[in-house]
C-alpha positions, 0 to 999 in steps of 0.5 A, spaced: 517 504 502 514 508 497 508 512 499 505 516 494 502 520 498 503 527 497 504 530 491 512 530 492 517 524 492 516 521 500 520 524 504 528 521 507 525 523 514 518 520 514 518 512 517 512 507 517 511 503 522 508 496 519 505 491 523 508 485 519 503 481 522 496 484 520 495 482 512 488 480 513 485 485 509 479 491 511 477 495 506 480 502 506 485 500 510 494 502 508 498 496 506 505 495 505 504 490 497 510 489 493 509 490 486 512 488 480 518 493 477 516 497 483 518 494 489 514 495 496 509 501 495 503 503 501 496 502 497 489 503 500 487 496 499 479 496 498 475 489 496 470 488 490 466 482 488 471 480 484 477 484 485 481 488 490 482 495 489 490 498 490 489 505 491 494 510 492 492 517 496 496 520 491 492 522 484 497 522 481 498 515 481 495 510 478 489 505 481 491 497 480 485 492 480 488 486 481 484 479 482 484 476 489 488 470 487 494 475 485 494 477 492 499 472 494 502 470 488 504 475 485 502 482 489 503 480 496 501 483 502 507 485 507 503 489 512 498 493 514 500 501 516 499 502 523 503 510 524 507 514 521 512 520 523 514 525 519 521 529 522 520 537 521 
């Protein structure tokens, strides 16, 4: 998965653990999402009103508003971020 947490390329030694089962969004959470011509990516997921917010800790990457009904059709949710191990 490809993190986009840090200002470099995610590490081949850093592993995410998801939790396949917990896709209900909390706002400010880590979730694995599949996005389109980009496969799966972690996003901080926030709630708006009328739209959810995808945002990376990396600011180097972009925000992605999407509408909430994209969420299962075309951005779904593969899991929610429980740990991550980082080998030195």
């Amino acid at each position: 998965i490809n993190s986009n947490r840090g200002p470099l390329p995610t590490s081949t030694t850093q592993r995410d653990m998801l939790d396949k089962e917990d896709r209900e969004i909390i706002s400010g959470k880590i979730y694995a999402v599949w996005l389109p011509n980009e496969g799966a990516v972690l996003r901080r997921i926030f709630t708006d009103i009328d739209k959810i917010i995808l945002k990376p800790d990396n600011p180097s990457f972009p925000v992605i508003p999407i509408l909430p009904e994209d969420i299962k059709r075309k951005t779904p949710i593969l899991g929610r971020l429980k740990w991550v191990m980082q080998l030195l």
